[in-house]
N, C-alpha and C positions, 0 to 999 in steps of 0.2 A: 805181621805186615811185611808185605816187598819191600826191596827197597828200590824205586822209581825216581830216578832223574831225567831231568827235562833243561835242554836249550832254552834260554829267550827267544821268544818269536821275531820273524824277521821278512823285512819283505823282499821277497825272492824277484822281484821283475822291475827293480827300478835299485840302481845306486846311492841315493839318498834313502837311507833308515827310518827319516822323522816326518818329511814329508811326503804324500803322494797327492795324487790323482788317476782317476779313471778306474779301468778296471784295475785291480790289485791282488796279486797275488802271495798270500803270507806259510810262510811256514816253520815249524818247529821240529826238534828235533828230542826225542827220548830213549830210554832205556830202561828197561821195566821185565829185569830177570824172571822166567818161568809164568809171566803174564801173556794175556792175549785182550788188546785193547778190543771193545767190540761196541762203542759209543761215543762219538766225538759230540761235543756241545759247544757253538761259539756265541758268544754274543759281542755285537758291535754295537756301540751305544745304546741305542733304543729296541735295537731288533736282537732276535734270537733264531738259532737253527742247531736243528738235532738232527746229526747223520751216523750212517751205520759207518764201521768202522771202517770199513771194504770202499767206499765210496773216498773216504779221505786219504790212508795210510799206504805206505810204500813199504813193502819190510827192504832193511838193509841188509842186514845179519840177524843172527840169535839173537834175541830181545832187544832189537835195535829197530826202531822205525823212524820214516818221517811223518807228519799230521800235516796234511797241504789244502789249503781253501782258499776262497778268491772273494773277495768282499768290492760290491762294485758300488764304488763312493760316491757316485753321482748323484746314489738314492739317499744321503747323507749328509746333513748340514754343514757348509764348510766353517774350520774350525780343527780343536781337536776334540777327536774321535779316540774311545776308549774301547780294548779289545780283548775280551778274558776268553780263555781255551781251556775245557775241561775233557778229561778221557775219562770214559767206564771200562773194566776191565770184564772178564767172564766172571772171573770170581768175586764179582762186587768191589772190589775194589774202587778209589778213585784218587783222581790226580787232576793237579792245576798247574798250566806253564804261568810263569812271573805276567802281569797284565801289564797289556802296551799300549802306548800313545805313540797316534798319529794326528800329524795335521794335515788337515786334510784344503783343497785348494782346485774346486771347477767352476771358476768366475768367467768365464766367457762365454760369448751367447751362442757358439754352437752348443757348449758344455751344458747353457739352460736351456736348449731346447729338447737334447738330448734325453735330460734330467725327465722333462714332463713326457718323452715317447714312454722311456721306461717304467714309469709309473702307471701311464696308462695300460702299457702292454701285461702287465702285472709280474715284472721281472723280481725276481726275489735277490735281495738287498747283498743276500751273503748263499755262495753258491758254494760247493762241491768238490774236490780235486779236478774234476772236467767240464770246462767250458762249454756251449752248443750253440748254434747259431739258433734256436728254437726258445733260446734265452730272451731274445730282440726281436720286434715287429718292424723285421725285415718287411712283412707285406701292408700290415696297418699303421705303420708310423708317418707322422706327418715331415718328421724334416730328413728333407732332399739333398745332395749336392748340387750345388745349382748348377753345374755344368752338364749333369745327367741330364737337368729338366729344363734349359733353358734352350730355344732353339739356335741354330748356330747356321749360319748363310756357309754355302759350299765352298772348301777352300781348293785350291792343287795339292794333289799330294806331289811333296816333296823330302826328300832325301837330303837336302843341304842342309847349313845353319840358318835358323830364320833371322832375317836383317834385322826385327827387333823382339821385345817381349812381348805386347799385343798380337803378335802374326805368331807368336810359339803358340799361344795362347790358346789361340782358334786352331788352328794347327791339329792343339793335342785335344781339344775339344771334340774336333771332327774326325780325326784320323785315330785316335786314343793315344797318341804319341808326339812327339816335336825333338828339335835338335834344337837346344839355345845357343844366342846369338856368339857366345863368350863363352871359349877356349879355356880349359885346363893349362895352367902358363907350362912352360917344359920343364922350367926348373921345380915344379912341384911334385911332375910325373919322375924324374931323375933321382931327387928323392927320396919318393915311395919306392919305385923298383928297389934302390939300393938299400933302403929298411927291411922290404920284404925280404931281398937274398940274405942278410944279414942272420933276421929273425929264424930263417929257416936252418940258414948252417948252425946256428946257435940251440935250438930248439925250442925258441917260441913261437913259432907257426910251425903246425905239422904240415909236411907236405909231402907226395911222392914224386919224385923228376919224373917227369914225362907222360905223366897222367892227368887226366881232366877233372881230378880233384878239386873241388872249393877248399882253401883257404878263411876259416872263422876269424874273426876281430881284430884283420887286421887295421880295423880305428883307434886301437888299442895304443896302437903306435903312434909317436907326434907325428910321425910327417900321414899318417893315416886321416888321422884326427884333421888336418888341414884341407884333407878331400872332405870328410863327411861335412867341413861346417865353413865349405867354401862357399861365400858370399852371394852371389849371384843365384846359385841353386836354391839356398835359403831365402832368400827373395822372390825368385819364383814360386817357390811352395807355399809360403805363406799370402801370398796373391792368391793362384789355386785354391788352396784349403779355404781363404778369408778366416784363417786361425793360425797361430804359431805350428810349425812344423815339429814334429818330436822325431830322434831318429832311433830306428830299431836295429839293422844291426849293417854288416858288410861281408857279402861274397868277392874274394878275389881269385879271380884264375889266369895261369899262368899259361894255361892254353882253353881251348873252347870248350865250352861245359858238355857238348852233345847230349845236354835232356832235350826232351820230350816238348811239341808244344803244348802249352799251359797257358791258363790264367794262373794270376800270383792270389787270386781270390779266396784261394778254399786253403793255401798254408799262410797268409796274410791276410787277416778275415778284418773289417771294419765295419762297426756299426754307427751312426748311417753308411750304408752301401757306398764307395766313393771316396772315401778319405782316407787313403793307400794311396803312395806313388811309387814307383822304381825310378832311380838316377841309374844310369848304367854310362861308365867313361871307360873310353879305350885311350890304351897308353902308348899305344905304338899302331902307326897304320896297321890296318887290319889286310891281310894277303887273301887271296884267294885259295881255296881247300886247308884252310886254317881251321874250321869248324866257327863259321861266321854267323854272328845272331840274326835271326828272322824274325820277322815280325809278317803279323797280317794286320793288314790298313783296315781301319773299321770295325774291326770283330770286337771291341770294347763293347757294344752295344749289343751284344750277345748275352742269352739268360748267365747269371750268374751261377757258379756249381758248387754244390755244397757237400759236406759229408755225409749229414743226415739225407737229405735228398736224392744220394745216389746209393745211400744204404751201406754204407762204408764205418767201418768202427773206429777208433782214436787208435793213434798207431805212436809209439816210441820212435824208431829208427828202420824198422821194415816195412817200405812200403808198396811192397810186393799187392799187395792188394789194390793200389791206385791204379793199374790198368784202367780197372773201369772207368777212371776219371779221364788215362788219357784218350780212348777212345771212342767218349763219349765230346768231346775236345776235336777229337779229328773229325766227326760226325756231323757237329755243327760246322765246322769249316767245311766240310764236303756240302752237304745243304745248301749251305747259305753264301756258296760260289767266291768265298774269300780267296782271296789272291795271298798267294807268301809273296814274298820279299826279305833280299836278301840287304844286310845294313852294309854299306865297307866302308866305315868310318875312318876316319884320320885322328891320328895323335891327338889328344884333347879334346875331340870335337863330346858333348854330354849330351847324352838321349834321356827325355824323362817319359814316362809309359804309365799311363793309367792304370789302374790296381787290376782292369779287365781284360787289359788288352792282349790277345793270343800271342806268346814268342816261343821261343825257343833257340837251341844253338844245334847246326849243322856237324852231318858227322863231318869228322878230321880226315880227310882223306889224303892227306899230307904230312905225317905226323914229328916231319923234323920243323916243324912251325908253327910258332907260336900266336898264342891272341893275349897278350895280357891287358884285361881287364882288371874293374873292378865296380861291381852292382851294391846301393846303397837303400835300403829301404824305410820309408817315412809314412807315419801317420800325423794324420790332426789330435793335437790334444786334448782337445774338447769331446776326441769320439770315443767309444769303446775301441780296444786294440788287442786281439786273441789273437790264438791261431787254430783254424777250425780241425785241419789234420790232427793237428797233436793234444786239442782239446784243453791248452794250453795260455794263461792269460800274455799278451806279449809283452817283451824287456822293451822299454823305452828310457830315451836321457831325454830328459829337460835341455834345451838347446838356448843358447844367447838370445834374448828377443829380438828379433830381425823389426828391424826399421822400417 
């Protein structure tokens, strides 16, 4: 016999170990000399699924893999939930990782109405290393965001802070965007700059000077952390959603991103459709030829673009292939006679953006000037939360229950 070691399982998209929700991402980690695993078997409480090995494993190294599957709890009684992982090998072989308990936790009635789309849609409980929007009745499911389906009286488009929450409201309803009423204070933005420069001479934010690089987690950081779970945002969102906010992760740029316009829909995928927001705060007045964000008014209300859809395969980090997406992107803008617009925010001022709505960042044609930003992105907890590019279930934190 081999001799095969095996990691505890562990769940890869959420920081708490014991408990989750939603979709759920788990994986382990083995070592299994002069083997070739070629049958993963999981069962999660009541349910079972047998995949080829090719479908779950990563190889690391010489007889080193990962086993990665995604168990989506919502088809699953809350409580705890018990989860055993079995590998076949070529040569008969077999092996067990240590079995795990989770508890599991979708009490809220987006989270039940969810629960009953998925069932009907006939989603399977425990899925595969890759996620698919083909997973969810995207087209036959009953629950809506009610802001997609609720009609909405014509607002002005506007460019400033809206005087209160209700006028954001409609705002982002009509337009797929809004500026809320209430300012990033200074001394928070004083703070985070001087985290971020800190973090980066030090080397814990990578960064290159004078490139339009994103900056990863930097929430990571306390004075980070005081953007991602600044009050007022969180209040907004969870109005919005009519469910707790969860947040996913944070891009910061020290100058203008110059991508592509985009929807955030097809690398921040939500099921129901809708339950994605972008915060996007600028730190410092925005200048002109800075590589300023655009936005197109209205284009939220645009087909939504999928991977499967446009026939695009799951991608790691090259996504050379998304062309098709962004052209397909400009195509509808071109049609459909949408207007860009260009944002010049002030210091503090917080844009929140439908998960649909067309942006992007202009080129830099100025390049000793800066845009420092910083864009934060949020689901509802009660929805499914992937990412459709990377086929990937998304990292979410459990956030402070907003009031």
């Amino acid at each position: 016999m081999s001799k095969i070691s095996t990691a505890p399982i562990e769940i890869a998209n959420r920081a708490d170990q014991n408990r989750s929700f939603g979709l759920t991402a788990m994986r382990g980690w083995m070592e299994c000399p002069g083997l070739v695993p070629t049958r993963i078997v999981v069962k999660a409480g009541d349910q079972s699924a047998h995949f080829n090995a090719a479908d779950c494993c990563i190889k690391l190294a010489d007889d080193t893999y990962f086993v990665i599957f995604n168990v989506v709890t919502h088809l699953f009684p809350d409580g705890l939930l018990i989860v055993n992982v079995s590998v076949e090998f070529t040569n008969g072989e077999q092996c067990c990782f240590p079995e795990r308990f989770v508890a599991v936790n979708n009490s809220s009635a987006l989270a039940k109405a969810v629960t009953e789309d998925l069932k009907a849609h006939g989603t399977p409980p425990i899925i595969a290393r890759h996620v698919d929007s083909s997973h969810f009745p995207y087209e036959g499911g009953k629950t809506k965001a009610w802001f997609d389906i609720e009609a909405t009286s014509p607002v002005p488009l506007d460019f400033t802070p809206s005087p209160d929450m209700e006028t954001a409201h409609r705002h982002l309803e009509h337009w797929g965007f809004c500026i809320l009423p209430e300012r990033l204070p200074g001394e928070l933005i004083h703070e985070f700059k001087g985290a971020v420069s800190e973090a980066i001479k030090s080397g814990e934010l990578s960064y290159q000077e004078g490139t339009s690089q994103r900056i990863l987690n930097a929430h990571r950081l306390a004075a980070g952390r005081k953007i991602w779970l600044y009050p007022p945002v969180m209040q907004f969102l969870k109005a919005h959603f009519r469910d707790q906010p969860c947040a996913c992760q944070t891009l910061t740029y020290v100058n203008g991103s110059e991508q592509n316009a985009h929807q955030d829909t097809i690398h921040l995928t939500p099921y129901p459709a809708g339950f994605m927001a972008g915060v996007w705060v600028a730190l410092e007045d925005v200048q002109p030829n800075s590589g300023e964000l655009f936005v197109y008014p209205g284009s939220h209300k645009t087909p939504r673009l999928r991977a499967r859809q446009l026939g695009l395969e799951k991608v790691d980090e090259d996504y050379s292939s998304y062309k098709k997406f962004d052209d397909e992107v400009h195509r509808m803008m071109v049609e459909g006679g949408y207007e860009r617009h260009t944002y010049m925010a002030k210091a503090g001022q917080i844009l929140v953006w439908h998960e649909n709505l067309v942006h992007g960042g202009s080129v830099r044609l100025d390049k000793d000037k800066t845009r420092f930003s910083v864009v934060s992105h949020y689901f509802a907890r009660g929805s499914v939360a992937y990412y459709d590019s990377r086929g990937e279930a998304a990292s979410l934190e459990e956030l402070p229950n907003v009031a």
